[in-house]
PQR file of N, CA, C, O and H, with PARSE charges and radii, in Angstrom:
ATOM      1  N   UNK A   1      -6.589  12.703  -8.609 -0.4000 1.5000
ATOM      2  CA  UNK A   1      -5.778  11.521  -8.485 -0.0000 2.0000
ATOM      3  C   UNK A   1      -6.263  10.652  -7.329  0.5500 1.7000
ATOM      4  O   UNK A   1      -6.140   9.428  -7.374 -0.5500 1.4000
ATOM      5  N   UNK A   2      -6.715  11.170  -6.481 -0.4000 1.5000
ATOM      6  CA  UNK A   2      -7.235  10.878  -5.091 -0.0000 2.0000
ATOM      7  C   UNK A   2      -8.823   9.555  -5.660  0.5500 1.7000
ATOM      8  O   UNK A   2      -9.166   8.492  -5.142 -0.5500 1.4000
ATOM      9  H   UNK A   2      -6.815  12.165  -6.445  0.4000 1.0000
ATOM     10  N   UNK A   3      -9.174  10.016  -6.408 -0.4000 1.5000
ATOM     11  CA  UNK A   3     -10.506   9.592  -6.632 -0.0000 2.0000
ATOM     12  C   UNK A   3     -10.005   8.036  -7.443  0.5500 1.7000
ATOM     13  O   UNK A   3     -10.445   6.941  -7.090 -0.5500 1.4000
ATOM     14  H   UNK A   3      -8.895  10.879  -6.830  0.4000 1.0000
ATOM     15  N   UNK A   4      -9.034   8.232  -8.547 -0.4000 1.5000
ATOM     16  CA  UNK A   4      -8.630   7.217  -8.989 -0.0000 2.0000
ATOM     17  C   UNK A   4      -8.251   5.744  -8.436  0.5500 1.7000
ATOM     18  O   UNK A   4      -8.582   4.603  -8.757 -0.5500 1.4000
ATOM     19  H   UNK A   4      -8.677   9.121  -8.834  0.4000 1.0000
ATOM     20  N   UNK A   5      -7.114   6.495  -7.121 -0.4000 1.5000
ATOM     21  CA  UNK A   5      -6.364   5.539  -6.506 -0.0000 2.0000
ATOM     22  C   UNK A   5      -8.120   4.480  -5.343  0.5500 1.7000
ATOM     23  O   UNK A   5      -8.438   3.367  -4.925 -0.5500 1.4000
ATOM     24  H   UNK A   5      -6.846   7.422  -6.860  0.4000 1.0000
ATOM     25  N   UNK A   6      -8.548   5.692  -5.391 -0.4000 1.5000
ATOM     26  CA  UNK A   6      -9.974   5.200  -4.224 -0.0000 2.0000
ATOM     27  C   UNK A   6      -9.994   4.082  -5.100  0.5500 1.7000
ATOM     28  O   UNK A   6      -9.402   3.038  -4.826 -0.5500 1.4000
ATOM     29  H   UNK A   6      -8.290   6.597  -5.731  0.4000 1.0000
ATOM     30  N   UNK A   7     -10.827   4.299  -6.426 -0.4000 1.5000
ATOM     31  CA  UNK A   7     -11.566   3.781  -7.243 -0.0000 2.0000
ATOM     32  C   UNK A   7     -10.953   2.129  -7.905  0.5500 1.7000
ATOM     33  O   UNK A   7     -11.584   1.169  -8.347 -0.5500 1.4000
ATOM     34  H   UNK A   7     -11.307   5.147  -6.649  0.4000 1.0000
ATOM     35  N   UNK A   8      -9.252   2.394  -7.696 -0.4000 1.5000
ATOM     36  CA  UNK A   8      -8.745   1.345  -8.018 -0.0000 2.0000
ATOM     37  C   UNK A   8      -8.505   0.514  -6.885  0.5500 1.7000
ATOM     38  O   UNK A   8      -8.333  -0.685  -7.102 -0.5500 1.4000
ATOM     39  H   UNK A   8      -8.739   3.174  -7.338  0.4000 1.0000
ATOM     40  N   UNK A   9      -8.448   1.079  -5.332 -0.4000 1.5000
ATOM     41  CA  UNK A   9      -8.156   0.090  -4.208 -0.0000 2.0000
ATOM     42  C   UNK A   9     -10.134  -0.417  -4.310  0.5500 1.7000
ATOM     43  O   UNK A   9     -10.194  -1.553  -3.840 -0.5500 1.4000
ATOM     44  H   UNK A   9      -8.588   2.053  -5.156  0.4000 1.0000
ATOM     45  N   UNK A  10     -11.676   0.087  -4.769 -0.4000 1.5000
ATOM     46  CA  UNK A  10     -12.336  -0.489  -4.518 -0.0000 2.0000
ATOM     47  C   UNK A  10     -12.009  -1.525  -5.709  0.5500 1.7000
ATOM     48  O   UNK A  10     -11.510  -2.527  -5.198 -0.5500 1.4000
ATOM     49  H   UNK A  10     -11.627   1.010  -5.150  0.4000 1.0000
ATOM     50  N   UNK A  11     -12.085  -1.624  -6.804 -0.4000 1.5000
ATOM     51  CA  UNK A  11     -12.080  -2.959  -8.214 -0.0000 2.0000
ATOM     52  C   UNK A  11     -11.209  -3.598  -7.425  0.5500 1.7000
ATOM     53  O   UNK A  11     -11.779  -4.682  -7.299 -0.5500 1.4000
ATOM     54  H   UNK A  11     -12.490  -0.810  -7.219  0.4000 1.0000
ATOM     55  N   UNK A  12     -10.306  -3.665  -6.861 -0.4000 1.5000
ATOM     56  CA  UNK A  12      -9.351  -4.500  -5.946 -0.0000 2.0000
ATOM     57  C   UNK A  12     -10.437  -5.502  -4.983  0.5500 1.7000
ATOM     58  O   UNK A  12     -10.788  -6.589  -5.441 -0.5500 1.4000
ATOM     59  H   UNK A  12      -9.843  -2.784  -6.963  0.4000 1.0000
ATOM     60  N   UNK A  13     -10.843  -5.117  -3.860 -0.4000 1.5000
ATOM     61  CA  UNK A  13     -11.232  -5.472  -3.384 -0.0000 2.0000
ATOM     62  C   UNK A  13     -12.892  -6.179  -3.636  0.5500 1.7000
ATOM     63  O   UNK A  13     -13.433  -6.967  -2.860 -0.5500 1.4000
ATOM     64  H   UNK A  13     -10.558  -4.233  -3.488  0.4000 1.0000
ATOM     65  N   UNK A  14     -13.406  -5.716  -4.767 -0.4000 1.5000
ATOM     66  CA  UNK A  14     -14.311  -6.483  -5.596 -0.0000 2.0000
ATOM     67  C   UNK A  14     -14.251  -7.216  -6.175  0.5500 1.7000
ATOM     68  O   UNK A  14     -15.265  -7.850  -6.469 -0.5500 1.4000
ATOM     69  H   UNK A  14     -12.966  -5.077  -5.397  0.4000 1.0000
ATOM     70  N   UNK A  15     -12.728  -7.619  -6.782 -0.4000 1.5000
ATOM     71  CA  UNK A  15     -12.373  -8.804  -7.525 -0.0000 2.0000
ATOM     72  C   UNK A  15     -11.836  -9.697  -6.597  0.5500 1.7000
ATOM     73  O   UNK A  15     -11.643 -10.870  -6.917 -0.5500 1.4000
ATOM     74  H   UNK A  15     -11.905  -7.104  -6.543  0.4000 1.0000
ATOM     75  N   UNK A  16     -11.548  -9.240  -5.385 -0.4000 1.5000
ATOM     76  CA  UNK A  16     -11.342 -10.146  -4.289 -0.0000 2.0000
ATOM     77  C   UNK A  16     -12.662 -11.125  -3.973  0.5500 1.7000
ATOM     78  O   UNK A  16     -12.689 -12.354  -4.029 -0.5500 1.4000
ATOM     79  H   UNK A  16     -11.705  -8.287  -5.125  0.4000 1.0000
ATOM     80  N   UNK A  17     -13.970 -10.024  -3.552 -0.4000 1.5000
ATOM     81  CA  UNK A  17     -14.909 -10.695  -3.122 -0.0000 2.0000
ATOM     82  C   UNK A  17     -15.705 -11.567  -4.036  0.5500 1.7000
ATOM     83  O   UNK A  17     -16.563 -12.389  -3.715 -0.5500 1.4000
ATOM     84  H   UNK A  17     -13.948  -9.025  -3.506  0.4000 1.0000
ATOM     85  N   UNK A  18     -15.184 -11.179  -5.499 -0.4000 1.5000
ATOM     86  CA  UNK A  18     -16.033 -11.928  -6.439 -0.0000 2.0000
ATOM     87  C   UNK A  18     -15.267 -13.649  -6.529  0.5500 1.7000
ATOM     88  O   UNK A  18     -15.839 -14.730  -6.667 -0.5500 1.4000
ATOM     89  H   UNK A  18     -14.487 -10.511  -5.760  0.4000 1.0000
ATOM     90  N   UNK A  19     -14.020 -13.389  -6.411 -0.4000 1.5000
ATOM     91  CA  UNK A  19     -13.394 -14.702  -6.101 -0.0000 2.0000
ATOM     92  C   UNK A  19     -14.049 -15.620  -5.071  0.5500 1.7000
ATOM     93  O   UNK A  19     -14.218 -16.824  -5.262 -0.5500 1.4000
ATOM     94  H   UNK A  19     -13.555 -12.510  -6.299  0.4000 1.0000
ATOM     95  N   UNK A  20     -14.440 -14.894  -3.853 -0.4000 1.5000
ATOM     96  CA  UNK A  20     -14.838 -15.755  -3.006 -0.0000 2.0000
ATOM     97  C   UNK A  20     -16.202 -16.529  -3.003  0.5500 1.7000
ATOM     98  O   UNK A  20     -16.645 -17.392  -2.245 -0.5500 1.4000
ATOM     99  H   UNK A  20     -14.302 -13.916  -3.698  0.4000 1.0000
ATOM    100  N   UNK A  21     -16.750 -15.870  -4.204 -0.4000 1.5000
ATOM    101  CA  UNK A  21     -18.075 -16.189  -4.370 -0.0000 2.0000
ATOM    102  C   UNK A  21     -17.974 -17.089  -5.257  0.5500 1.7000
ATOM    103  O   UNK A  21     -18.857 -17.938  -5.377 -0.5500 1.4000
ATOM    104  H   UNK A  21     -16.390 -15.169  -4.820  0.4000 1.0000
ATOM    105  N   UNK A  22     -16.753 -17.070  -6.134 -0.4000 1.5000
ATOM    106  CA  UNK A  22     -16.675 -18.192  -7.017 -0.0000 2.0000
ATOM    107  C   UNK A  22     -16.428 -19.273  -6.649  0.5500 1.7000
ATOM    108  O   UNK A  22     -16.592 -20.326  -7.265 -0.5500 1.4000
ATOM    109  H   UNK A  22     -16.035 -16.380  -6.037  0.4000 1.0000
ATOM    110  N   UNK A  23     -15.841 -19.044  -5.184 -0.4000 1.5000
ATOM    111  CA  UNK A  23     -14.809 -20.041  -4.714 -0.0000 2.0000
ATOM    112  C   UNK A  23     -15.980 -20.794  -3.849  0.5500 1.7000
ATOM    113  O   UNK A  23     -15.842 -22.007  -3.687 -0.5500 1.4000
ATOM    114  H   UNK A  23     -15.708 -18.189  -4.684  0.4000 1.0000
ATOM    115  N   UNK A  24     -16.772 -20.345  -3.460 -0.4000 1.5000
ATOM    116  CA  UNK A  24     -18.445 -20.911  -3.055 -0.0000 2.0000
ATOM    117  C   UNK A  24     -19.470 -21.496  -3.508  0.5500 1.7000
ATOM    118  O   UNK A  24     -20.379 -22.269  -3.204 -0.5500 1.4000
ATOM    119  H   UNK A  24     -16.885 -19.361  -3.592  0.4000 1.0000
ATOM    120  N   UNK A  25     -18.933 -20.725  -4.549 -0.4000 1.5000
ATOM    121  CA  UNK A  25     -20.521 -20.733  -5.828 -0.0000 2.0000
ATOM    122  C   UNK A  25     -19.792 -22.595  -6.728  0.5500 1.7000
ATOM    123  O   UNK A  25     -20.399 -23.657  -6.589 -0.5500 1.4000
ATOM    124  H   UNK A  25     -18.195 -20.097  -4.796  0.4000 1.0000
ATOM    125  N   UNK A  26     -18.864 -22.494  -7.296 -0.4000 1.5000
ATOM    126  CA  UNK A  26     -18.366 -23.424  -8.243 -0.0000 2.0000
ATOM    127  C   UNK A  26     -17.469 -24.552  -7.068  0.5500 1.7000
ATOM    128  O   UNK A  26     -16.916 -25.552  -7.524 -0.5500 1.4000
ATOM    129  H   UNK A  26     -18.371 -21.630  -7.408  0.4000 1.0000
ATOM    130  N   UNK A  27     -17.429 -24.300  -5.854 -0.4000 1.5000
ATOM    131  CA  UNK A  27     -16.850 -25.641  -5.210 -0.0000 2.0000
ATOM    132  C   UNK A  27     -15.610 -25.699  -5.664  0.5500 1.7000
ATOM    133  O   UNK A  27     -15.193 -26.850  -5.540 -0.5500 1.4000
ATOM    134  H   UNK A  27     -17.878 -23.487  -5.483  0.4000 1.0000
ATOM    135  N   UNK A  28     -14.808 -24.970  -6.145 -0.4000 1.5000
ATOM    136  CA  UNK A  28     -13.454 -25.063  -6.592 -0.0000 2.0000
ATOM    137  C   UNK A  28     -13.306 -26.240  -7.841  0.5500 1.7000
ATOM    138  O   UNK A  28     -12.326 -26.943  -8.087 -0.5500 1.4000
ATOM    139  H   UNK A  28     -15.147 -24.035  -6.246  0.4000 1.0000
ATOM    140  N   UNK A  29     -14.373 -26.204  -8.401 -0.4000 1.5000
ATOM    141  CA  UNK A  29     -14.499 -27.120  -9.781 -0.0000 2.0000
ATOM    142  C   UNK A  29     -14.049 -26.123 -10.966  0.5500 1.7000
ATOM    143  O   UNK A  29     -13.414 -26.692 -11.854 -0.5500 1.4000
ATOM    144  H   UNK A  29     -15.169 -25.633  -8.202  0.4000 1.0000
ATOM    145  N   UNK A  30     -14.286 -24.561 -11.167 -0.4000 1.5000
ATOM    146  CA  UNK A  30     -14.175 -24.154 -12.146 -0.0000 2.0000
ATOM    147  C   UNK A  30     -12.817 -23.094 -12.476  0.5500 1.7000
ATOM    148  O   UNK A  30     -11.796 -23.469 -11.899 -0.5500 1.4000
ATOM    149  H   UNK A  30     -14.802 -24.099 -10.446  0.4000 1.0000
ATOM    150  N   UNK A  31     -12.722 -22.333 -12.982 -0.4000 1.5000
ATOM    151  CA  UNK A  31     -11.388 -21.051 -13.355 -0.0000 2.0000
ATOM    152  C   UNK A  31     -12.054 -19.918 -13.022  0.5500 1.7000
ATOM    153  O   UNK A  31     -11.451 -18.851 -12.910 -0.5500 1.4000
ATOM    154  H   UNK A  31     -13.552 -22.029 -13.450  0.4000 1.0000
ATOM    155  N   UNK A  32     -13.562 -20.045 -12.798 -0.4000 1.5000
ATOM    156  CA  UNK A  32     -13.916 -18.768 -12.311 -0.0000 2.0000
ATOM    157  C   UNK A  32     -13.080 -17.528 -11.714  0.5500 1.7000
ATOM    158  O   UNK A  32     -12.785 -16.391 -12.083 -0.5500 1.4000
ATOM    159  H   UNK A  32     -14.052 -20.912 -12.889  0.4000 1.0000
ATOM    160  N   UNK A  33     -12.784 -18.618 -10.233 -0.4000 1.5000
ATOM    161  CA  UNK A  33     -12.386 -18.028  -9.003 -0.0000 2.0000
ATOM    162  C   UNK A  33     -10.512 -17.595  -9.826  0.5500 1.7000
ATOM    163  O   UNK A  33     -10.233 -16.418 -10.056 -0.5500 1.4000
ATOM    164  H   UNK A  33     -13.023 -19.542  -9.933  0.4000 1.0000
ATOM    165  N   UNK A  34      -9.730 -18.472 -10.068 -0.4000 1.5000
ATOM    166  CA  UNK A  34      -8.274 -18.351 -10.791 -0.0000 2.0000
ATOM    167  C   UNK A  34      -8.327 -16.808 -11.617  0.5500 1.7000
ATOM    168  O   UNK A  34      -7.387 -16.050 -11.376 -0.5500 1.4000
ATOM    169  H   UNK A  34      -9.956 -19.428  -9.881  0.4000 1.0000
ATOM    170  N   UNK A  35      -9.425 -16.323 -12.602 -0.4000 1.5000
ATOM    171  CA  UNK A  35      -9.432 -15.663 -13.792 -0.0000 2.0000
ATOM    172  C   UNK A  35      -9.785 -14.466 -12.309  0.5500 1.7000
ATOM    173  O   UNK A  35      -8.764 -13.809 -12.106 -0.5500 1.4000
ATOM    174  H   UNK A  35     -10.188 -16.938 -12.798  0.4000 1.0000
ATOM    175  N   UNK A  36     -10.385 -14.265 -11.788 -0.4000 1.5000
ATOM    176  CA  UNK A  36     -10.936 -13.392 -10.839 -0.0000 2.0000
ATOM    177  C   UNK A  36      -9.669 -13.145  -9.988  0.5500 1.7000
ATOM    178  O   UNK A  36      -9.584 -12.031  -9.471 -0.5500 1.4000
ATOM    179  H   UNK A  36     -11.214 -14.799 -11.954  0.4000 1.0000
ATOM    180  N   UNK A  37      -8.854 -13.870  -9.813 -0.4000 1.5000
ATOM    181  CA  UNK A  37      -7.638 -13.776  -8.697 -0.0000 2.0000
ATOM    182  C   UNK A  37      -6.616 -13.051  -9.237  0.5500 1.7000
ATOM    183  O   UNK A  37      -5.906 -12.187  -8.721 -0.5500 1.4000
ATOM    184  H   UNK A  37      -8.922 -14.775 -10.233  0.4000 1.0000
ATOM    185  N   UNK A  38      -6.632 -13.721 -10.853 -0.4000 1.5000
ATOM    186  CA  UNK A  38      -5.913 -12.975 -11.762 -0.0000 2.0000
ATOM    187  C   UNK A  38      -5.525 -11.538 -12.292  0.5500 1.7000
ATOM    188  O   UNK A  38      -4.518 -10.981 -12.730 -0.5500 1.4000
ATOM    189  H   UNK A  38      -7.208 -14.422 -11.272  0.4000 1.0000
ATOM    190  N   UNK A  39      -7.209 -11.138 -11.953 -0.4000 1.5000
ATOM    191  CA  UNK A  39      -7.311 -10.348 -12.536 -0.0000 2.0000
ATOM    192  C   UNK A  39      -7.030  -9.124 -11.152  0.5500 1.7000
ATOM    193  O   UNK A  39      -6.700  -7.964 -11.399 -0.5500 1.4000
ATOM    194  H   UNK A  39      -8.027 -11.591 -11.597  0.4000 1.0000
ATOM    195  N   UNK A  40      -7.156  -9.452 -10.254 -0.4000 1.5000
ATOM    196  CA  UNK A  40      -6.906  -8.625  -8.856 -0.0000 2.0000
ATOM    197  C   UNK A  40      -5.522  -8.615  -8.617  0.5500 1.7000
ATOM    198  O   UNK A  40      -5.046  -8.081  -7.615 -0.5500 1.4000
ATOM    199  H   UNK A  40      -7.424 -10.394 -10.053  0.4000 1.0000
ATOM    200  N   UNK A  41      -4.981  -9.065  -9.310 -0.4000 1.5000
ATOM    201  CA  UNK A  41      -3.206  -9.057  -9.114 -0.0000 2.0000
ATOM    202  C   UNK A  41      -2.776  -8.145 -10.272  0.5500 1.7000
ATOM    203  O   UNK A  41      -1.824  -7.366 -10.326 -0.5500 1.4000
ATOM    204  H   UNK A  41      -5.368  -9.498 -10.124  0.4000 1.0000
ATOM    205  N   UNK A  42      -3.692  -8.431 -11.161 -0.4000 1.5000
ATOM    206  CA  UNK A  42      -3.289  -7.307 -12.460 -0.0000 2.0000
ATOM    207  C   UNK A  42      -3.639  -6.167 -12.131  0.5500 1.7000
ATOM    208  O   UNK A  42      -2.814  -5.281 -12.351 -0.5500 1.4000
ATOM    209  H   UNK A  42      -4.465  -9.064 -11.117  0.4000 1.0000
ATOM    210  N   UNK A  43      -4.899  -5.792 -11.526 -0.4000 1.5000
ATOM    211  CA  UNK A  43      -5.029  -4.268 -10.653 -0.0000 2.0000
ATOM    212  C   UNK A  43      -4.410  -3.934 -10.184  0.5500 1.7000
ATOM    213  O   UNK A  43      -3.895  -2.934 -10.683 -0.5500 1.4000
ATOM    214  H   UNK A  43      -5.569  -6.512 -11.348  0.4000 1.0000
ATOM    215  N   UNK A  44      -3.881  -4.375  -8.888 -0.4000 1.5000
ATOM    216  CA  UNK A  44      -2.535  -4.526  -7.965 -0.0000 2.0000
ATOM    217  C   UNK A  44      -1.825  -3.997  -8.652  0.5500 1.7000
ATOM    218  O   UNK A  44      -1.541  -2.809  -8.500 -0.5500 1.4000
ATOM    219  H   UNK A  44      -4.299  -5.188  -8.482  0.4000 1.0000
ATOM    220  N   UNK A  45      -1.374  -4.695  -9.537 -0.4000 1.5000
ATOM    221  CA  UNK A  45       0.524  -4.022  -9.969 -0.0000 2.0000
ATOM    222  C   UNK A  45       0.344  -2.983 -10.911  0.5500 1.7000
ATOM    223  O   UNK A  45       1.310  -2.325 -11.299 -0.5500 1.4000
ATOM    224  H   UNK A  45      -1.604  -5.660  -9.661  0.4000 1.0000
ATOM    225  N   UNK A  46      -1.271  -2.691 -11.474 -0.4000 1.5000
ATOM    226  CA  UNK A  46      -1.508  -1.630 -12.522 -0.0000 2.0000
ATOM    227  C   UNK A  46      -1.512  -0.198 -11.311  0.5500 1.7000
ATOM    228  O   UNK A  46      -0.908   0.846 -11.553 -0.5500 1.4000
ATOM    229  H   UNK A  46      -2.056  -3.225 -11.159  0.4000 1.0000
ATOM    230  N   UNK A  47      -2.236  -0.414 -10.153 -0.4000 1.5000
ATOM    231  CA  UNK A  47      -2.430   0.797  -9.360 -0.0000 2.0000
ATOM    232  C   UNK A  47      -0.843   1.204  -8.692  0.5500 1.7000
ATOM    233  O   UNK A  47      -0.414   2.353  -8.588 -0.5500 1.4000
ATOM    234  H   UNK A  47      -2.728  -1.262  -9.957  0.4000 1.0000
ATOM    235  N   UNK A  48      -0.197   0.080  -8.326 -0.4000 1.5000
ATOM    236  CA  UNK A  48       1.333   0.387  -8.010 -0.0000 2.0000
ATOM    237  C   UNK A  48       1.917   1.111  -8.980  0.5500 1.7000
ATOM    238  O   UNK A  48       2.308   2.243  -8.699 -0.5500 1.4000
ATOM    239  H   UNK A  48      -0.545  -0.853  -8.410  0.4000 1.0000
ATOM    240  N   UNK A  49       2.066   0.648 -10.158 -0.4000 1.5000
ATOM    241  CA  UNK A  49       2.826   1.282 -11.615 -0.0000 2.0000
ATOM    242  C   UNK A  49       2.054   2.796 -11.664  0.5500 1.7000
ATOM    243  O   UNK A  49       2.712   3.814 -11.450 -0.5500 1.4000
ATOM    244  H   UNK A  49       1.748  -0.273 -10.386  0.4000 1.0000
ATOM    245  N   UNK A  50       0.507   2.859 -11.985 -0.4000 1.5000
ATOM    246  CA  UNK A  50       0.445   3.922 -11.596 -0.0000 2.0000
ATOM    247  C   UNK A  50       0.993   5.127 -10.861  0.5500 1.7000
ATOM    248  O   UNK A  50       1.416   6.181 -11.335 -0.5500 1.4000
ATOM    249  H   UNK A  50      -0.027   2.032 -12.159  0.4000 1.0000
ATOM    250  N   UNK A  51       0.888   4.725  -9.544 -0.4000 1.5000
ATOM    251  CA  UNK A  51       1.560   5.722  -8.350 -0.0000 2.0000
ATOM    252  C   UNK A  51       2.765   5.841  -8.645  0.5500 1.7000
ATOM    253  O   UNK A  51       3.044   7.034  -8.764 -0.5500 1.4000
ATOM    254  H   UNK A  51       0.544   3.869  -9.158  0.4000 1.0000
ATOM    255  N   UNK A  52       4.069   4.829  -8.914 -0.4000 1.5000
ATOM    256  CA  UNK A  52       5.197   5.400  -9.047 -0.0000 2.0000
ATOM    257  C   UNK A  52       5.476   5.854 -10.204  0.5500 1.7000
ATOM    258  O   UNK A  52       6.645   6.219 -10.337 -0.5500 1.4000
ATOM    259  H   UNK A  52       3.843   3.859  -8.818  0.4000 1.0000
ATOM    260  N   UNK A  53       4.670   5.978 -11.263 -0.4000 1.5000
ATOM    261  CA  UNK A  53       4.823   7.345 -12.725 -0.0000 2.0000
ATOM    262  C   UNK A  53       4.036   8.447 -12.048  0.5500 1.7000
ATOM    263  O   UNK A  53       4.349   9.619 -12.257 -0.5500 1.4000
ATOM    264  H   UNK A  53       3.721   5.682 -11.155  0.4000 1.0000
ATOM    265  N   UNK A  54       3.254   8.201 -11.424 -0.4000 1.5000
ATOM    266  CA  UNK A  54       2.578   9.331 -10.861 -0.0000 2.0000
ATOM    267  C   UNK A  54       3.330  10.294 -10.182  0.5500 1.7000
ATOM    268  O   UNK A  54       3.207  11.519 -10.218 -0.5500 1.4000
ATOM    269  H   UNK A  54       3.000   7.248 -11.254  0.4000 1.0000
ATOM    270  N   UNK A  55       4.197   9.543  -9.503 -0.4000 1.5000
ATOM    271  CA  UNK A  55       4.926  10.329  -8.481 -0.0000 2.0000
ATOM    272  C   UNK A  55       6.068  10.909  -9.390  0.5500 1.7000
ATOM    273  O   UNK A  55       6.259  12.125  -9.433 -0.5500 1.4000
ATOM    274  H   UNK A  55       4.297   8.548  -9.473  0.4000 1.0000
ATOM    275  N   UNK A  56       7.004   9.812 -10.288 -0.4000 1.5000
ATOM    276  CA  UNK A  56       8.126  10.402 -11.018 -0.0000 2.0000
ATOM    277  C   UNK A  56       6.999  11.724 -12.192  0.5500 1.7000
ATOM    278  O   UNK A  56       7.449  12.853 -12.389 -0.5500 1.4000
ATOM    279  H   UNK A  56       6.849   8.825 -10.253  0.4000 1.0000
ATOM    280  N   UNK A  57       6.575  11.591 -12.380 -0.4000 1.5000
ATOM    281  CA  UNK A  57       5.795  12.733 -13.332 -0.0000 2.0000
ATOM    282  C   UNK A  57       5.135  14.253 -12.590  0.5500 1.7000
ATOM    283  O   UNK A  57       4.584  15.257 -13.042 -0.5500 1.4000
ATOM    284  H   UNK A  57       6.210  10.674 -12.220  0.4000 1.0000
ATOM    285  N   UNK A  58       5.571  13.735 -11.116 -0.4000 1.5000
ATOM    286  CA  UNK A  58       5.075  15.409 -10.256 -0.0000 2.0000
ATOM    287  C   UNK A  58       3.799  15.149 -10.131  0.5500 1.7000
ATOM    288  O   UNK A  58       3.352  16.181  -9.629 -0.5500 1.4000
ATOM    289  H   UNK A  58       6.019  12.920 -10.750  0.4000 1.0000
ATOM    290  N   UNK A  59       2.687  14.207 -10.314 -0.4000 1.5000
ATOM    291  CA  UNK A  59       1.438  14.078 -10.301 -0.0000 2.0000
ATOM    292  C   UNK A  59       0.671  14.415  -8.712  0.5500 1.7000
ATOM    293  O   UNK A  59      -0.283  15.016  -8.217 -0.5500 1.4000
ATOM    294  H   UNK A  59       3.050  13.369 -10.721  0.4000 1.0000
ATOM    295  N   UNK A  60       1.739  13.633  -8.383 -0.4000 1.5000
ATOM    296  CA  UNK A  60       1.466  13.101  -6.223 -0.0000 2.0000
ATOM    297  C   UNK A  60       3.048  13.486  -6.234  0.5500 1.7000
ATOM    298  O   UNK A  60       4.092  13.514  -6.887 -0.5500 1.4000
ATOM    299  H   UNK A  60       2.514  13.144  -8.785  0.4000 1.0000
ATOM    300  N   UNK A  61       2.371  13.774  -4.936 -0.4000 1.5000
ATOM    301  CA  UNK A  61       4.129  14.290  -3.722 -0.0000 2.0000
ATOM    302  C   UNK A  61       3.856  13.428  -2.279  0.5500 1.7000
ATOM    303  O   UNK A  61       2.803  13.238  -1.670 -0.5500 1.4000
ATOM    304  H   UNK A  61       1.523  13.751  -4.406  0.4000 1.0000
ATOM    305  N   UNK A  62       4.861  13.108  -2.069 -0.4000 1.5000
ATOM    306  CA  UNK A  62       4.682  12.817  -0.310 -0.0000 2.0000
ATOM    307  C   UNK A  62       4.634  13.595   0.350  0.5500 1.7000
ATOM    308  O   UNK A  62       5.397  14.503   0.018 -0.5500 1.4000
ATOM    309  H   UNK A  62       5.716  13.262  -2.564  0.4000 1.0000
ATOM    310  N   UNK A  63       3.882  13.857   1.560 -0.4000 1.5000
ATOM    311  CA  UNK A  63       3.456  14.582   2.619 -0.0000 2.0000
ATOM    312  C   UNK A  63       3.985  14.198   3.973  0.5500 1.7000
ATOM    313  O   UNK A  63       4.365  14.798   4.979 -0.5500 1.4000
ATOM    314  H   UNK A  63       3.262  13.120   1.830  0.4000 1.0000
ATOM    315  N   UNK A  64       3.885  13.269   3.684 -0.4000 1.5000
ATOM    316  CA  UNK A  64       4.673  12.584   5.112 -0.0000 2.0000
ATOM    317  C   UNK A  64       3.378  12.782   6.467  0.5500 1.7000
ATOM    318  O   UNK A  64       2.303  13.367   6.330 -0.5500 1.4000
ATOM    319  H   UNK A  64       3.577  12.782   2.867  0.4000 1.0000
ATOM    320  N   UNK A  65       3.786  12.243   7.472 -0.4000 1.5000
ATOM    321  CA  UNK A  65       2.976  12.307   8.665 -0.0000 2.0000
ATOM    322  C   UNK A  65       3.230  14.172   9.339  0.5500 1.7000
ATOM    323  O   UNK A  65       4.259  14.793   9.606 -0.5500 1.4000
ATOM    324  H   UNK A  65       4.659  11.769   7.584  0.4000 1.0000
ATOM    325  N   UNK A  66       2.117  14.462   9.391 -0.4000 1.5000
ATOM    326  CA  UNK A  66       2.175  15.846  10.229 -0.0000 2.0000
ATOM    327  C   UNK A  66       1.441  15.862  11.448  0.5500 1.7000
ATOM    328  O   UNK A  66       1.429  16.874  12.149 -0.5500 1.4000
ATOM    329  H   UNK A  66       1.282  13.958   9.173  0.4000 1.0000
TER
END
């Protein structure tokens, strides 16, 4: 589960940086950068939804600070 959540905070942060390149690359003329922003918000709330079925399903437990 560990590997997943990694794997989904990196596509996060790649669809971040690809925005910015759009947002460079196209001068804010195109949807590039919008469809790319889009799509990092849809990760977002897919990796959230994840974790909390994860958690109601016994998948992950909290540990808390030790």
């Amino acid at each position: 589960m560990k590997i997943v959540v990694v794997l989904g905070l990196v596509a996060i942060v790649v669809t971040l940086f690809t925005a910015l390149f759009f947002l460079y690359r196209d001068q804010g003329r195109g949807t590039r950068m919008w469809k790319a922003l889009a799509l990092r918000v849809a990760l977002s709330i897919g990796l959230v939804a994840l974790l909390v079925i994860s958690y109601r399903l016994g998948w992950i437990a909290p540990t808390g600070v030790r």
